[in-house]
PDB file as gemmi writes it, atoms N, CA and C in Angstrom:
CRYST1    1.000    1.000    1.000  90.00  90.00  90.00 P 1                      
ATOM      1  N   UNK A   1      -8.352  27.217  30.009  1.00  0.00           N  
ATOM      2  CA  UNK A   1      -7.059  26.547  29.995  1.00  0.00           C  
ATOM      3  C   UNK A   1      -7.040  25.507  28.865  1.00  0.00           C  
ATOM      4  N   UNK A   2      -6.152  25.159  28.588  1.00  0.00           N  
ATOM      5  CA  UNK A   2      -5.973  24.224  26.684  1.00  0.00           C  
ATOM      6  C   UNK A   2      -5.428  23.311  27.685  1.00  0.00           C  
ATOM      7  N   UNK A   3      -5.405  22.012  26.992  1.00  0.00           N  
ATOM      8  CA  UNK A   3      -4.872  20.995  27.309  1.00  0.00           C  
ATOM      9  C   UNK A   3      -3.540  20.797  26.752  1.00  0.00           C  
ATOM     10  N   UNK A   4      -2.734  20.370  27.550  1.00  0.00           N  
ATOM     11  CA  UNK A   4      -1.411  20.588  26.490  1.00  0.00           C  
ATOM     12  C   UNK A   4      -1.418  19.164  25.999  1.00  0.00           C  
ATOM     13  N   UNK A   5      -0.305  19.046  25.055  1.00  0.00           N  
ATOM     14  CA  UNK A   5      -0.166  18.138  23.951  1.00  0.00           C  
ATOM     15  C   UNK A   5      -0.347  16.575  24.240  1.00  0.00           C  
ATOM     16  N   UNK A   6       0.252  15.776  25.641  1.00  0.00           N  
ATOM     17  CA  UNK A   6      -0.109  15.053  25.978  1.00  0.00           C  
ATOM     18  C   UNK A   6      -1.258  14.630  26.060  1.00  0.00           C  
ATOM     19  N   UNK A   7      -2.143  14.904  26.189  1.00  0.00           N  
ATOM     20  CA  UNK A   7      -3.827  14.664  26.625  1.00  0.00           C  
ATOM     21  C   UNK A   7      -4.290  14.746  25.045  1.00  0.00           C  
ATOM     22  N   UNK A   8      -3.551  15.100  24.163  1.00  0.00           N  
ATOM     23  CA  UNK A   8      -4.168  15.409  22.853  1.00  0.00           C  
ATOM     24  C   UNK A   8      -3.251  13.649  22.420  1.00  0.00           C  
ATOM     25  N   UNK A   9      -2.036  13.457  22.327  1.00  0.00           N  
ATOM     26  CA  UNK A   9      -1.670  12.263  21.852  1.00  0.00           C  
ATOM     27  C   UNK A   9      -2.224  11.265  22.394  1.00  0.00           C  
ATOM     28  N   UNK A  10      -3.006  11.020  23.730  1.00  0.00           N  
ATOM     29  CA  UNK A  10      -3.484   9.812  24.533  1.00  0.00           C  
ATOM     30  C   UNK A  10      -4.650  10.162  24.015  1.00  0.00           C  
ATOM     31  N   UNK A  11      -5.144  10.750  23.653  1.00  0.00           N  
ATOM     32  CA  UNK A  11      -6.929  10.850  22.807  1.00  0.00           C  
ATOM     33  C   UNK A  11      -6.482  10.473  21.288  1.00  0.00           C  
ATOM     34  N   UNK A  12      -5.559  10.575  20.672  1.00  0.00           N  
ATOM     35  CA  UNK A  12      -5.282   9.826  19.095  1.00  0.00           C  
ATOM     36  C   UNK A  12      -4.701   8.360  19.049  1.00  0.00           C  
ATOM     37  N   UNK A  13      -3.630   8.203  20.453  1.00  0.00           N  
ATOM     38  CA  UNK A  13      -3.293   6.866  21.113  1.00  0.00           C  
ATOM     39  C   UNK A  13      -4.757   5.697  20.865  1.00  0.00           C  
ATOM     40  N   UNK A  14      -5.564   6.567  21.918  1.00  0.00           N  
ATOM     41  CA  UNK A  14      -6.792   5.572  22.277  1.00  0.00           C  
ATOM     42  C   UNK A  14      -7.819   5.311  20.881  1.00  0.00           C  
ATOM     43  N   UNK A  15      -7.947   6.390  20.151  1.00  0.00           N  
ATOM     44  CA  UNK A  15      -8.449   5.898  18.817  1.00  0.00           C  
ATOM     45  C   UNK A  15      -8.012   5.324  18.065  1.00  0.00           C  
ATOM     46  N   UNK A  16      -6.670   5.054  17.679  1.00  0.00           N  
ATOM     47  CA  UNK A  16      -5.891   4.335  17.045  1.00  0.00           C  
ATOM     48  C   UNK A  16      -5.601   2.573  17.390  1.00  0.00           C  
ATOM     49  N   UNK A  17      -5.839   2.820  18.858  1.00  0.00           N  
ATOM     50  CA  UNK A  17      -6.197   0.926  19.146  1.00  0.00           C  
ATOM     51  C   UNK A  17      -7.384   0.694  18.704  1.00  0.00           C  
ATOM     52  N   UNK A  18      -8.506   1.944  19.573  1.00  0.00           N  
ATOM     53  CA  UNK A  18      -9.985   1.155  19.112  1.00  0.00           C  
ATOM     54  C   UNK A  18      -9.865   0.777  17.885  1.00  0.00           C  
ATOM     55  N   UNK A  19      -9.750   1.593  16.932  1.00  0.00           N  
ATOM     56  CA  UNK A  19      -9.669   0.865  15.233  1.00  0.00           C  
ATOM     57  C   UNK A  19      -9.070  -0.671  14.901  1.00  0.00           C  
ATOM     58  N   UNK A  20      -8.018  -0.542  15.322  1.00  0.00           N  
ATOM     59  CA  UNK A  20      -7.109  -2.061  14.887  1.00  0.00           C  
ATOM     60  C   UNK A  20      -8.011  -2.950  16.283  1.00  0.00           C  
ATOM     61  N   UNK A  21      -8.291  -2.636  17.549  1.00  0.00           N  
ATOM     62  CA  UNK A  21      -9.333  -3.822  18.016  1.00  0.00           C  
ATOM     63  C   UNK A  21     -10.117  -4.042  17.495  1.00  0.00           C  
ATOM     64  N   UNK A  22     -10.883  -2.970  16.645  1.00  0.00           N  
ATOM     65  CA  UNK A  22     -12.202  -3.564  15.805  1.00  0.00           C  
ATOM     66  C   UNK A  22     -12.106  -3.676  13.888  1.00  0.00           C  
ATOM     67  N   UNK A  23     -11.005  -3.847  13.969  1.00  0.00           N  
ATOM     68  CA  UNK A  23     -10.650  -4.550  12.117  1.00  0.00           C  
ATOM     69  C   UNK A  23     -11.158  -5.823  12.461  1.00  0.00           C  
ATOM     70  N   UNK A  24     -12.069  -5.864  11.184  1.00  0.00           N  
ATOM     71  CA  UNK A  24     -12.034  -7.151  11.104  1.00  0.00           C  
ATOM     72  C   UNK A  24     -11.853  -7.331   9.434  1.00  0.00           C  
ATOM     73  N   UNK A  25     -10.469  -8.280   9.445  1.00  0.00           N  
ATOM     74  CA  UNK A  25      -9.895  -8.888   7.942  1.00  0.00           C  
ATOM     75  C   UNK A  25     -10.692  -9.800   7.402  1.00  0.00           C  
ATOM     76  N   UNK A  26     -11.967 -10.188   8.003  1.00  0.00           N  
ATOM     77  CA  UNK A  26     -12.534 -11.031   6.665  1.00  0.00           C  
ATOM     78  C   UNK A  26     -13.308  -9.807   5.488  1.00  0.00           C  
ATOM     79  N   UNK A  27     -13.432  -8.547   6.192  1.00  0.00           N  
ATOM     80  CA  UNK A  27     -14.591  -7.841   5.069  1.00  0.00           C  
ATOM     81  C   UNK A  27     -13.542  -7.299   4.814  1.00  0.00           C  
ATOM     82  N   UNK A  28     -11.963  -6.911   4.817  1.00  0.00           N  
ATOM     83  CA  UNK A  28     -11.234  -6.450   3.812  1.00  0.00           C  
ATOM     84  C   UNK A  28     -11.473  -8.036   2.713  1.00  0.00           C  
ATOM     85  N   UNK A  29     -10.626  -9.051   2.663  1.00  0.00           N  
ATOM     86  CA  UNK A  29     -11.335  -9.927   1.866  1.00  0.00           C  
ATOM     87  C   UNK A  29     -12.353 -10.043   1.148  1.00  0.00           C  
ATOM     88  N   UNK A  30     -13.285  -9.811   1.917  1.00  0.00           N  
ATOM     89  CA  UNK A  30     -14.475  -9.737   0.943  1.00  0.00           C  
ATOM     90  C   UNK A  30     -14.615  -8.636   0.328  1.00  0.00           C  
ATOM     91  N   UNK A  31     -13.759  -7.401   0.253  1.00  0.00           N  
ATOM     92  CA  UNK A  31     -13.980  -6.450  -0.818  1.00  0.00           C  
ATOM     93  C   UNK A  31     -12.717  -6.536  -1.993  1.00  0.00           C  
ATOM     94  N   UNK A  32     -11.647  -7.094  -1.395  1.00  0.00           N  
ATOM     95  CA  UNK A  32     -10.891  -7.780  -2.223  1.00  0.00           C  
ATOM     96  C   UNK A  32     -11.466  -9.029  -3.361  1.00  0.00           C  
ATOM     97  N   UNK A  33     -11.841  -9.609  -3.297  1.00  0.00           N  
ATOM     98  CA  UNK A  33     -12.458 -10.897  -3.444  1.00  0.00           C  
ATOM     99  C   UNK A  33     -13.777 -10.191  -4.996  1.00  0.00           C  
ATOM    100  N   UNK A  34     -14.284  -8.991  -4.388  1.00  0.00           N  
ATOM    101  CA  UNK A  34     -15.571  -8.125  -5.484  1.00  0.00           C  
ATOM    102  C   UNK A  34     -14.601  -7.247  -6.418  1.00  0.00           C  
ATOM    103  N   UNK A  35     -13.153  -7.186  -6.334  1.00  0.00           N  
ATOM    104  CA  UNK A  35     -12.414  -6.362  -7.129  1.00  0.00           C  
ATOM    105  C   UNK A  35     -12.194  -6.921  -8.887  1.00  0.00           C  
ATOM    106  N   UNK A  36     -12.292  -6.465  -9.987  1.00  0.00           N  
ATOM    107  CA  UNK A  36     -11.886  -6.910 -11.051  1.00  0.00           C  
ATOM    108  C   UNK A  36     -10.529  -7.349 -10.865  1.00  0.00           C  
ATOM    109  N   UNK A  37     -10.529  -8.347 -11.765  1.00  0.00           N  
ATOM    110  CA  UNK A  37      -9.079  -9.437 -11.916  1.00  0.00           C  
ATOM    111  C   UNK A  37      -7.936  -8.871 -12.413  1.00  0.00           C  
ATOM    112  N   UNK A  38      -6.818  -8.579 -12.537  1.00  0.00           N  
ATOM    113  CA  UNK A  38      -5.940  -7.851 -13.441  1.00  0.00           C  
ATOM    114  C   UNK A  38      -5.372  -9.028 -13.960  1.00  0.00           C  
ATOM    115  N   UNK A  39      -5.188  -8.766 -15.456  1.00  0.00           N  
ATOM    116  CA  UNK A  39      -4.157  -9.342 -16.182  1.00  0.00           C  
ATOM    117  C   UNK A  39      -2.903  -9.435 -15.779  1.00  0.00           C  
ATOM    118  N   UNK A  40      -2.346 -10.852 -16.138  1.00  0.00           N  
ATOM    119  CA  UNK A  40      -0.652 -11.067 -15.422  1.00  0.00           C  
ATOM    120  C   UNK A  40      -0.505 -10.140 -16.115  1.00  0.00           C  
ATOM    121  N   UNK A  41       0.579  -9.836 -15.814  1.00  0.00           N  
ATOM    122  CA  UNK A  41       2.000  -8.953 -16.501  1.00  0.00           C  
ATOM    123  C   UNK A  41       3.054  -9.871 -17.500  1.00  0.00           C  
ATOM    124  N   UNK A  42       3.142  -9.497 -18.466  1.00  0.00           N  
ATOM    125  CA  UNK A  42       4.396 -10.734 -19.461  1.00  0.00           C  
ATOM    126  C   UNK A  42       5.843  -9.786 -18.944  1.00  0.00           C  
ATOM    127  N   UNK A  43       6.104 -10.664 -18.831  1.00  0.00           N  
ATOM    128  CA  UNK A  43       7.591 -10.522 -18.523  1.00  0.00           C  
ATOM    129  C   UNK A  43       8.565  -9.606 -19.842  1.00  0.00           C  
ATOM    130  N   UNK A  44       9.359  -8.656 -19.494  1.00  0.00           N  
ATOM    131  CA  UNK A  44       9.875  -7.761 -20.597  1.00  0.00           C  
ATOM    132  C   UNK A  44      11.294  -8.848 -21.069  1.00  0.00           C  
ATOM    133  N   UNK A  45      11.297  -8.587 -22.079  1.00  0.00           N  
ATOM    134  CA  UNK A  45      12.467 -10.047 -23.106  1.00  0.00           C  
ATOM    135  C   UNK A  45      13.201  -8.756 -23.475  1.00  0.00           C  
ATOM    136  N   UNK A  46      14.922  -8.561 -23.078  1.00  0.00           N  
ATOM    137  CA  UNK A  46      15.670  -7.872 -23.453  1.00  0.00           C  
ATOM    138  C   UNK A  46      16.780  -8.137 -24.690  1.00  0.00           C  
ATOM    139  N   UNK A  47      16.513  -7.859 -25.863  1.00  0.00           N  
ATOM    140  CA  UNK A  47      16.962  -8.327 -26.824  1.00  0.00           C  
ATOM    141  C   UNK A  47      18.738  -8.254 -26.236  1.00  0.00           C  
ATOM    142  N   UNK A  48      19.245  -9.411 -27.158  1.00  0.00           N  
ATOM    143  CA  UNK A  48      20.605  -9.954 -26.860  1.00  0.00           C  
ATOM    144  C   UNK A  48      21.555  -7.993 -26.972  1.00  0.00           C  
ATOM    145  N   UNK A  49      22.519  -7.769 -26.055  1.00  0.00           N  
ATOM    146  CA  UNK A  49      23.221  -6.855 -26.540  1.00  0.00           C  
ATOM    147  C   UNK A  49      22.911  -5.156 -26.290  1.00  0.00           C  
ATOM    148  N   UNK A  50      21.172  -5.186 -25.418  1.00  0.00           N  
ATOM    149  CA  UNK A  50      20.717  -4.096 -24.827  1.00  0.00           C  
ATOM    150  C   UNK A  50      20.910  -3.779 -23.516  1.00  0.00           C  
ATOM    151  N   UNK A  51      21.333  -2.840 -22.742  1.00  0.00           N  
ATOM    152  CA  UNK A  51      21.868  -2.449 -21.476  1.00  0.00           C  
ATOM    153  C   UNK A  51      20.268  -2.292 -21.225  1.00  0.00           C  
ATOM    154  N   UNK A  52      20.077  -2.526 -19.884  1.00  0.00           N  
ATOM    155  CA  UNK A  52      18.877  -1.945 -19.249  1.00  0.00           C  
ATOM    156  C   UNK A  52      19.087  -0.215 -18.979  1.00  0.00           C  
ATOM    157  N   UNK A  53      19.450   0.028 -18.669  1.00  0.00           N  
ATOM    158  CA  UNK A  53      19.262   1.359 -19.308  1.00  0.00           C  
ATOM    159  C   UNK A  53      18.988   1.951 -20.538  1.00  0.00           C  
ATOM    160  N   UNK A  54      19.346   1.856 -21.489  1.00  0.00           N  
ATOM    161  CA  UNK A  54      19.086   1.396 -22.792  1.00  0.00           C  
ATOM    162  C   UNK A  54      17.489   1.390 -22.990  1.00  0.00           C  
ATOM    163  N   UNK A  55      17.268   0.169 -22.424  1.00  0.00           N  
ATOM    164  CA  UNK A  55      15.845  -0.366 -22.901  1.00  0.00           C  
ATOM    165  C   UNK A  55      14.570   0.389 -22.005  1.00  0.00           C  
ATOM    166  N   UNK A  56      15.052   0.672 -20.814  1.00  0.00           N  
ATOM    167  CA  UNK A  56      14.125   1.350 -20.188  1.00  0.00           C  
ATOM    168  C   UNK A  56      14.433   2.783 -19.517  1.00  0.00           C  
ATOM    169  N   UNK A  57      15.482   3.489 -19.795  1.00  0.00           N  
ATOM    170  CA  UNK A  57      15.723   5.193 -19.536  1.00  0.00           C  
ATOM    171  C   UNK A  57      15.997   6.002 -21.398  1.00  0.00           C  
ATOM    172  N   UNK A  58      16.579   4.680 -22.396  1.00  0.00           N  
ATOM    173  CA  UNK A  58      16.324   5.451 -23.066  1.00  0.00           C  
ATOM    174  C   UNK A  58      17.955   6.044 -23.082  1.00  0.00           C  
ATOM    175  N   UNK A  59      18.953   5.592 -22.107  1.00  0.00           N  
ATOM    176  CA  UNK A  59      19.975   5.910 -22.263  1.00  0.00           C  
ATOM    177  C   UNK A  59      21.012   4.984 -22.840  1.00  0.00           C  
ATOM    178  N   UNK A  60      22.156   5.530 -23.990  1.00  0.00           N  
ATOM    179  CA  UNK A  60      23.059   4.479 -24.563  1.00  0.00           C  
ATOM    180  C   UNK A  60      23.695   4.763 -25.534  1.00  0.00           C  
TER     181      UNK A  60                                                      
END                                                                             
């Protein structure tokens, strides 16, 4: 006999708490924390008189 679908969602139910009961957010941090730095981003300067479209589809 198969179990029908219920008994299959309360067995992915129950693994899905155990996980988030046992996160623990300081070692996401700490692998955050060992990641290389990224460079800011400069801000894009839209010359006087350019549609944003224009400047970034390229359409105009």
């Amino acid at each position: 006999m198969i179990p029908e679908a219920a008994l299959f969602a309360f067995g992915a139910l129950t693994l899905m708490v155990a996980v988030v009961v046992s996160f623990d957010p300081q070692s996401l941090w700490d692998v955050a924390e060992r990641l290389p730095k990224r460079p800011c981003r400069q801000p894009v300067v839209r010359p006087e008189g350019v549609s944003h479209d224009a400047l970034f589809h390229g359409i105009g």
